[in-house]
MARRO-946721 format. One record per residue (C-alpha): x, y, z. Coordinates in steps of 0.05 Angstrom, whole numbers, padded with zeros to 5 digits, always signed. Example, Ala and Ser with C-alpha at 12.3 -4.5 7.8 and 13.67 -1.06 7.14 Angstrom:
# MARRO-946721
+00246-00090+00156 +00273-00021+00143 
***
This chain:
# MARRO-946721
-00326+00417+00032 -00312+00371-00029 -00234+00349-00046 -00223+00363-00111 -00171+00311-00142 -00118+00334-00185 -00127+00311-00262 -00073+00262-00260 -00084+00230-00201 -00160+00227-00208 -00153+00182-00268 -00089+00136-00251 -00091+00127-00175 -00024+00125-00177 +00015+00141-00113 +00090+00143-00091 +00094+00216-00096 +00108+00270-00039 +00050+00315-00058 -00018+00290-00023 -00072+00260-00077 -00124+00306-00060 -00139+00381-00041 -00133+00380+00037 -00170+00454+00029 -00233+00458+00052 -00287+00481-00005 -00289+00559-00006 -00369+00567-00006 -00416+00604+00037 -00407+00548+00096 -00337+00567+00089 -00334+00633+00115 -00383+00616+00161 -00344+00563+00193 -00280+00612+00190 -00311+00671+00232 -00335+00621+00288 -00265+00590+00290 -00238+00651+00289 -00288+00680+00351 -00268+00599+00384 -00201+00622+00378 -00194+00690+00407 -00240+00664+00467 -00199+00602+00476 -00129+00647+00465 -00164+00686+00530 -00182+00637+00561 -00107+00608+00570 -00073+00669+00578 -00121+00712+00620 -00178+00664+00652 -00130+00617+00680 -00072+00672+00688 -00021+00640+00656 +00002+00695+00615 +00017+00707+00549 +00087+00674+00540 +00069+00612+00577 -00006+00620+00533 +00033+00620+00465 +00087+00560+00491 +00026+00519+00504 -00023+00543+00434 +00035+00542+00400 +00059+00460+00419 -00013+00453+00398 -00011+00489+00328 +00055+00449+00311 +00023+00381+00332 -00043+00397+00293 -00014+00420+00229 +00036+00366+00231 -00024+00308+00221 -00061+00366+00181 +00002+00355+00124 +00014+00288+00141 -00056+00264+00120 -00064+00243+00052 -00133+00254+00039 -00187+00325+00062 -00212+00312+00135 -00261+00364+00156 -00250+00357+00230 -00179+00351+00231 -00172+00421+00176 -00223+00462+00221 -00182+00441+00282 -00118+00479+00251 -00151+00534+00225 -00181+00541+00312 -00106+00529+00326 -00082+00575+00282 -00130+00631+00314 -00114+00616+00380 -00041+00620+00371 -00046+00684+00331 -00089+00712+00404 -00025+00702+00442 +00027+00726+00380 -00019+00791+00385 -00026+00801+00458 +00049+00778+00472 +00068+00827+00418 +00031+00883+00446 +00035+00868+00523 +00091+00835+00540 +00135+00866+00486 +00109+00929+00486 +00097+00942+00408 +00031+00965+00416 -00021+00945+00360 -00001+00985+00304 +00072+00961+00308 +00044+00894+00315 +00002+00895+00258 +00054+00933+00216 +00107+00875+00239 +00061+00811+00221 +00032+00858+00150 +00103+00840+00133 +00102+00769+00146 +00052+00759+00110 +00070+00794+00052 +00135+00752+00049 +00101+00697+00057 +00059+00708-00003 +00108+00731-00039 +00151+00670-00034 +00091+00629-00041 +00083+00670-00113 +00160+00672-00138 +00152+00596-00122 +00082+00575-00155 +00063+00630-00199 -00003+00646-00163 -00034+00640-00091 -00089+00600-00119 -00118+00562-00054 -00160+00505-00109 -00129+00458-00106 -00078+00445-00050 -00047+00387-00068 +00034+00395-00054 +00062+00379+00015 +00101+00450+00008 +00046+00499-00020 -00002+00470+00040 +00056+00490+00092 +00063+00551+00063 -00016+00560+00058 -00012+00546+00133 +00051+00593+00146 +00004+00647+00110 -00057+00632+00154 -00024+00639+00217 -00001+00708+00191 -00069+00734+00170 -00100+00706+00241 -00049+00743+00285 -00052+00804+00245 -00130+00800+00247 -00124+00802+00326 -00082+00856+00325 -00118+00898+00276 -00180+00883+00319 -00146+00910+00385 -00121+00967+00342 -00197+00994+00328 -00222+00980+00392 -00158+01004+00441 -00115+01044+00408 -00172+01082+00368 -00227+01069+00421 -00279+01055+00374 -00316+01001+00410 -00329+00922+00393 -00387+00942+00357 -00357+00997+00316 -00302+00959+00294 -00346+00894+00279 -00374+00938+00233 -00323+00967+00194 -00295+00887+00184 -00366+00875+00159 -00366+00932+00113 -00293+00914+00090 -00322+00840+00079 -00389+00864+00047 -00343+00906-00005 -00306+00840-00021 -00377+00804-00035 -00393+00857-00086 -00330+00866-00117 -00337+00787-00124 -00402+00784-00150 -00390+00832-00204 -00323+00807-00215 -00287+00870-00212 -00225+00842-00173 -00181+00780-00180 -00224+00715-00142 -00147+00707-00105 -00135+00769-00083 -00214+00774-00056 -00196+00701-00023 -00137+00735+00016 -00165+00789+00027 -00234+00770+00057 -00191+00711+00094 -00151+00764+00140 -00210+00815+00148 -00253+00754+00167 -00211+00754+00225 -00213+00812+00259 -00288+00809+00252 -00293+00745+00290 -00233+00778+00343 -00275+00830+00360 -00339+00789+00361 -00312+00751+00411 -00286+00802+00454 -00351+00830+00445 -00381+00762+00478 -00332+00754+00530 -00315+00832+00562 -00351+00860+00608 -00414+00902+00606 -00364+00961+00627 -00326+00960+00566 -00390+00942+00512 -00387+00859+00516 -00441+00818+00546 -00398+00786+00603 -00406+00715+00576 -00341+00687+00595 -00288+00661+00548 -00310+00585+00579 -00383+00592+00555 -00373+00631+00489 -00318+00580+00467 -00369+00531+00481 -00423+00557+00437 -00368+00562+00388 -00347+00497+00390 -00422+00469+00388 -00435+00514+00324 -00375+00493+00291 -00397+00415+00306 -00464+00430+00276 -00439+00458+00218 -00392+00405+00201 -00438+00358+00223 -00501+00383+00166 -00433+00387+00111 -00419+00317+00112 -00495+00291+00124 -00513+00341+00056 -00451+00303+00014 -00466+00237+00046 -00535+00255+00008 -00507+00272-00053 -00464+00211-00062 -00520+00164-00053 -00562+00214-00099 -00503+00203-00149 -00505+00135-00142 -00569+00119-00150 -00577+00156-00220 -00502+00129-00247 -00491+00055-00203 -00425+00051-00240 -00399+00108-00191 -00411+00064-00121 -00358+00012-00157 -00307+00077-00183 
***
C-alpha cells in the first residue's frame, strides 16, 4: 500500500498547494481486495449490529454511522500524506453507513431492494459521471487532489450501499440463499480477474466494477456469519464476526507495513544515498 508521489512534487517538495502531495489511495494489489471484502463483511456486521443487536433502528443506526463517516473522511482528506489505518477506517465507515442507507431504504421507506438498488445505480452513475466530465477519466492512481478524493469517496459510499442492497436483493427478494448469492458475486469477480489478466477490458472500468461487486460478496458473507442456522448463517453474532473482522483487518495491515518497512531498509542498504533522500 505504497503512495505514489505525483512527478512534480516528488522532485521539488514544494508545498502551498490545495491538492495533498501524495496518493492517499491505498495500492490496488491482491492485499487490496482482500482487505476490501473483510471491511466490507466488518461493515455490514457492525451496520447490524447498531441498528438490529442493540435495537436502535435504522434511522437512529444511519444518524449515528453516518456522524461517524463525516468525521472519518473529514481527517481522511485533511491528511496530507497515505495512512493505512486511518484509509481502511473510511472504507469500514463507508460500509457501515451504506448497511443502514440499504436497510433504511428498504425497511423503513419501503422501496424494497430493487428500487433501492435502482435509486443508488443512479447515484453512482452521476457521480462518475461528474467525476469524468470533470477529470477526463476515473483513474483511482494517483489520488492526489483534495476534490477528486471527495468525489472518490462520494463514489465509494455509492458502490457500498448499492452492494448491500444488491446483496439483500439475491437473498430476499429472489430467495436464493447467502451461499447462492456469495457465489454469483464470486463468479461476477472471478470474470473481472480474467477479463484483467487477458486485458480484454479497460483496468478502470474492471477497478469499478470489481469495487461494487466486491461488496455485495462481503454483504452476504457476513449475513452469512451472523443469521441464524434457520435462514443458512452460522449464528455467530454480529459482536463476534465484527471481531474476527476487525482482528483480520489488523493483521493484514499489520504484515503491509512490516513487508515495506523491509523493503525500505532493503533499499537502503543497496543505494545509502536513499536513507538521506
Amino acid at each position: 500500500m505504497r503512495p505514489c508521489l505525483p512527478p512534480e512534487t516528488a522532485a521539488t517538495g514544494e508545498t502551498g498547494t490545495l491538492a495533498p502531495a501524495v496518493n492517499k489511495i491505498a495500492e490496488v494489489t491482491a492485499a487490496f481486495w482482500l482487505m476490501k471484502i473483510i471491511a466490507t463483511t466488518l461493515g455490514e456486521t457492525a451496520g447490524d449490529f447498531i441498528a438490529q443487536t442493540l435495537d436502535l433502528g435504522y434511522v437512529v443506526g444511519l444518524g449515528i454511522t453516518g456522524a461517524l463517516l463525516v468525521a472519518v473522511i473529514f481527517f481522511q482528506v485533511r491528511a496530507r500524506s497515505f495512512h493505512p489505518a486511518l484509509f481502511w477506517a473510511a472504507i469500514v465507515a463507508t460500509t457501515t453507513a451504506g448497511t443502514e442507507i440499504s436497510d433504511m431504504m428498504d425497511r423503513t421507506l419501503g422501496l424494497g431492494y430493487a428500487s433501492g438498488s435502482l435509486v443508488l445505480t443512479a447515484g453512482l452513475l452521476a457521480t462518475l459521471a461528474v467525476w469524468y466530465k470533470r477529470d477526463g477519466n476515473l483513474s483511482v492512481d494517483p489520488i492526489t487532489r483534495t476534490d477528486a478524493e471527495i468525489t472518490f469517496w462520494i463514489a465509494v459510499v455509492f458502490s457500498n450501499s448499492l452492494g448491500t442492497a444488491f446483496g439483500d436483493f439475491l437473498v430476499d427478494n429472489l430467495g436464493l440463499g447467502y451461499m447462492i448469492a456469495s457465489a454469483i458475486c464470486t463468479a461476477i469477480i472471478g470474470a473481472v480477474l480474467i477479463l484483467h489478466y487477458t486485458r480484454a477490458m479497460n483496468e478502470i472500468a474492471l477497478f469499478w466494477i470489481a469495487f461494487i461487486f466486491t461488496r455485495p460478496f462481503g454483504a452476504t458473507f457476513g449475513d452469512f456469519l451472523t443469521k441464524p442456522h434457520a435462514n443458512g448463517g452460522l449464528d455467530l453474532g454480529t459482536y463476534n464476526a465484527a471481531l474476527v473482522c476487525v482482528l483480520l483487518m489488523a493483521g493484514i495491515v499489520g504484515a503491509t507495513l512490516w513487508r515495506e518497512k523491509r523493503q525500505r531498509a532493503a533499499a537502503i542498504r543497496r543505494d545509502p544515498a536513499r536513507e538521506r533522500a
